[in-house]
Each structure stands twice: as C-alpha cells, then as structure tokens.
N, C-alpha and C positions, 0 to 999 in steps of 0.2 A: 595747287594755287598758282594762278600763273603771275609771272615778277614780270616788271619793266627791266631790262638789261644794262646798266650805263657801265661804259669801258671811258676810261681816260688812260694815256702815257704818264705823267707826271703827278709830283706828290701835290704841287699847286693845289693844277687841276682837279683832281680828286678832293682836296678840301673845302676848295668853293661849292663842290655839291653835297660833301657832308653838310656843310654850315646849313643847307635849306631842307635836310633831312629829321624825323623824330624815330622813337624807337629802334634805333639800332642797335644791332647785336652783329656779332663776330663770327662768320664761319672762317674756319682757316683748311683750306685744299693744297697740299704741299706746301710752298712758302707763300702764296697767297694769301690774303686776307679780303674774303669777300665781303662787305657789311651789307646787311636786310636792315629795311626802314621803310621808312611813308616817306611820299611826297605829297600835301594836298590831299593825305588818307590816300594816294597810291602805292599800292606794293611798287618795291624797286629795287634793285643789289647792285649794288655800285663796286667796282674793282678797277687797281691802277695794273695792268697789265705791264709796264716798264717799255721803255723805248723799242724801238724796231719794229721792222715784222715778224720774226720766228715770236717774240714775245709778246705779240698784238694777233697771232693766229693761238699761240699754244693758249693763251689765258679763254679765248672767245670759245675753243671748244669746249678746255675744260669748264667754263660757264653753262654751253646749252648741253653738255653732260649731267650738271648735277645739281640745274636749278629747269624749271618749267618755265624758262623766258616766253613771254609773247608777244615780245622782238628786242633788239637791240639798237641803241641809239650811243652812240660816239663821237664821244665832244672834246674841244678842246682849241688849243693855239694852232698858228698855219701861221708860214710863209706865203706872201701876195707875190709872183709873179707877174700879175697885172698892176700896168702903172696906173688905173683905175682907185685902187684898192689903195684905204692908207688903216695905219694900226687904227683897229678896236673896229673897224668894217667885221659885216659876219657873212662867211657862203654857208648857202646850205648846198650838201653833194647831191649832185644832180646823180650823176655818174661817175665812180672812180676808175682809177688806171695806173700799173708799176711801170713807173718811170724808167725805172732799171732793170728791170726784165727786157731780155734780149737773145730771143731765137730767129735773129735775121739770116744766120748762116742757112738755116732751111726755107727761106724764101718769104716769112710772115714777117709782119710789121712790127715796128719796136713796141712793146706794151703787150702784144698778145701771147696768151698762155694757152695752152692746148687743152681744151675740154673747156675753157670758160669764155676766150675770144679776149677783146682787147679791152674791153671797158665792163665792169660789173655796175649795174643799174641799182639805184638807191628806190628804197619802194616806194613808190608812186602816189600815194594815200598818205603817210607819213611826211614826204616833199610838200605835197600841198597844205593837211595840216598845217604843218610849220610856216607856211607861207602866209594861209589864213592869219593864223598869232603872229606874225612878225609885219605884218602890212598894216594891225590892226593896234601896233604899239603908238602910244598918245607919246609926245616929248622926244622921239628918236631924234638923236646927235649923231647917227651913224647910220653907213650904206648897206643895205641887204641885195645880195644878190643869189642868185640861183644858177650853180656851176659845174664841172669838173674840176677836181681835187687828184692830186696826183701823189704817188706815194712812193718812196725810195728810201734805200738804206743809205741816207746822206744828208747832214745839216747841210743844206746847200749855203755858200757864201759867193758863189762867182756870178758876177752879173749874167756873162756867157751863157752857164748853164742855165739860168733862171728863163733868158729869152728865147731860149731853144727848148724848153720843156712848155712856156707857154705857146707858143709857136705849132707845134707839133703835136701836142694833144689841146688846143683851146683849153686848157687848164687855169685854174685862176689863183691856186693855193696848190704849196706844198707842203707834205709831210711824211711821218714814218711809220704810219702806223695804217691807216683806214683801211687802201686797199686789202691788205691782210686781213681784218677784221671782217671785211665786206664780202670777199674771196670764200671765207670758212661760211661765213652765213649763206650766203649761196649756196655751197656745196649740201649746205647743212636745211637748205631752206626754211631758214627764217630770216622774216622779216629786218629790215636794219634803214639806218639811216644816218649820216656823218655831217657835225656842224661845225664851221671853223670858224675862230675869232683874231682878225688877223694882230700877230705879236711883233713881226720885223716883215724884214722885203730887202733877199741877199745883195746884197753891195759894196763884198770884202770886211764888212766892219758889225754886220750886223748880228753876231752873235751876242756883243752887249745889250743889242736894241731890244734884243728877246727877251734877256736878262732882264731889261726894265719895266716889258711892257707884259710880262708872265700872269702877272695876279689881273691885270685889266683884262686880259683877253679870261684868262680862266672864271673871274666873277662876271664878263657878260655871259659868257658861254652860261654857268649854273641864272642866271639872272632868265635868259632866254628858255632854258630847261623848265623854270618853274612858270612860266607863261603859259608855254606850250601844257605841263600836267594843268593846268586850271581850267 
C-alpha cells in the first residue's frame, strides 16, 4: 500500500499535522514513533525526525526502508533570508542546497557534494501541484513564492551570514533539515518536495521571534498540506 511520506523537525510541527489526521496508530522503529493515518481518506505517515541533518537523513531512510512511500513531502518553519519575505510567507523548494558543505579545497564550489552536484532538485510535478493549490487559495494574507532553500547545521542569527548564504546560493529560506532529506531521496529515488513557512528572519535577536511565531508557521504549513491532499 503506497503512504504519502511527511517528515517534520519539531514537535509543533508534527502536531499541527496530526490535528488534520484520522485513524492513526503507532509504529515505533527504534526511538521513532512513526504514526499511519488519513488525510482526506489519503494514506499518510507522518514522523518528527529531530533537528539537523544526520537526524533529517537517518529518519527519511529508515522511512523509505520500511514503509512503501510514494514520495515524500517536508514541511515545516524556515528562516527568510530574503528581505522580501516576512513571517507566515510560504516557499515552496524549488531546489535545495548545504550551505555548509565545503569541498573548496579541491576546487568545486561551496554547496557541492560529489556524486549529487550542488543543488538537488524538488520534483517537478509536486512543485507545480503545490503551486496549482496555492495560487488557487481564496482570502490569502500571505506571499507564495517559489525558491531555493538552503540547509545547514546552524540556527543562523547573524545578519552577515544570512546575506551571504542569500547572495551565494539565490536562496530565500533557511534551515536544518531538507537538504538532507532531499539528498537521501535522491540517492533513494523517490520523489520529495519541501515547504517552508517563514517563522523569523536572523537579526541577532531572532531566536525569540521563532519562539513566537513556531505554531503560525507550523499550522499554515499542515493548513497548506490539507489543500494540497484535497
């Protein structure tokens, strides 16, 4: 039976899309807790994989190990790099990219990883999808745009870096998780796709702003998710 895939980082996160789940039940894969349910009568298995990338790669294999996904979709908060972009905006990932991946010593650009290149592509048909339902929301209060998302082991807080990672990869969100996610799915080929709802925008200060704007970003993110299954 093939399942719809959702990966979140945070416990929020993940609650906002139980709240629009039925029928779920519990598998547990080492300390994992993967829950099966409906969306809209779609199979689905939702799991919080935990911050980073070692924890945002290890959960996505063991997922296309020991469930029949057919694809994967990863949602959740982002930092806006772009002074475009203000909280509760949503990107959908165009194309991701590790920020902090760094084999410059051998002569390739910051971002690329050997065997993958520098950007791993969000699938093409799912991007649009999403686009479709998001263009097609009646009453939107907020800006959709369609982007690169950038992924490092770093709550970033320094303006600095924030202008230098949009700069340098046209990126328009960061975070710690997708690339990874996006990376295994590749490798793994299946399908994926990553949506970000923005929660702060680094400024020295804004690790509060996240603090406050966590459950907005995480209930549009499951808000957008249940549009998209309809």
């Amino acid at each position: 039976m093939k399942e719809i895939g959702i990966i979140t980082a945070m416990d929020e996160e993940r609650e906002a899309i139980l709240n629009i789940m039925q029928d779920v039940h519990v598998v547990q894969i080492y300390n994992l807790r993967f829950l099966r349910g409906t969306i809209l009568g779609k199979n689905c298995i939702l799991v919080k994989c935990g911050i980073g990338k070692v924890n945002a790669a290890r959960t996505t294999q063991i997922m296309i190990d020991n469930f029949e996904v057919q694809y994967i979709i990863n949602l959740g908060s982002g930092g806006s790099v772009n002074p475009l972009l203000k909280i509760g905006d949503v990107v959908i990932g165009k194309q991701v990219v590790q920020h902090d991946f760094d084999i410059t010593a051998f002569g390739h650009s910051k971002g690329y990883i050997t065997g993958v290149g520098n950007y791993v592509m969000c699938d093409r048909g799912l991007v649009s999808e999403f686009e479709k339902v998001m263009n097609n929301l009646e009453d939107r209060i907020y800006q959709i745009r369609t982007s690169v998302i950038a992924t490092g082991d770093i709550f970033i807080t320094d303006i600095g870096m924030k202008d230098k990672i949009h700069s340098k990869f046209s990126a328009d969100v960061v975070d710690m998780e997708c690339a990874a996610i996006a990376q295994t799915c590749y490798l793994d080929n299946i399908p994926f796709i990553v949506v970000r709802s923005i929660s702060d925008t680094p400024d020295g200060k804004n690790s509060a702003t996240f603090d406050e704007n966590l459950k907005l970003a995480s209930k549009r993110c499951a808000s957008i998710l249940k549009e998209f299954l309809r």
